[in-house]
N, C-alpha and C positions, 0 to 999 in steps of 0.2 A: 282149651278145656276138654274137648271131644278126644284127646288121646288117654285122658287117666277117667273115663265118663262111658257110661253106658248111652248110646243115644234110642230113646224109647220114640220121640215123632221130631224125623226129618225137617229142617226148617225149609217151610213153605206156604203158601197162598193159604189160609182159611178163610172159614165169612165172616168170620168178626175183623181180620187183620190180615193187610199184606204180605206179612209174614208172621208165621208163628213155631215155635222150635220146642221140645223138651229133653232133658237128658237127665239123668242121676249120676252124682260125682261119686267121688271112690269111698266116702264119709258115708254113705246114703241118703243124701239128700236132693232134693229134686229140685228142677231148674226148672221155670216155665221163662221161653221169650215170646212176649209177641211187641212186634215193630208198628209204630203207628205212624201213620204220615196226617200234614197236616192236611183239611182239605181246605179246598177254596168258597169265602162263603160267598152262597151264589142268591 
């Protein structure tokens, strides 16, 4: 998706999420990812 996308934040480490990413497609629409993992409950 990143070759027909504008990418506005690199996917990477934030403090909500281990990863998080945005881009806007060729439509103009915006993509937010953020990747969760499970934790372990402790």
């Amino acid at each position: 998706m990143v070759f027909s996308a504008r990418v506005i934040q690199d996917l990477g480490p934030a403090g909500w999420a281990p990863l998080y990413g945005m881009l806007k497609d060729r439509f103009g629409v915006t993509w937010v990812l953020d990747v969760a993992v499970e934790y372990p409950a402790g």
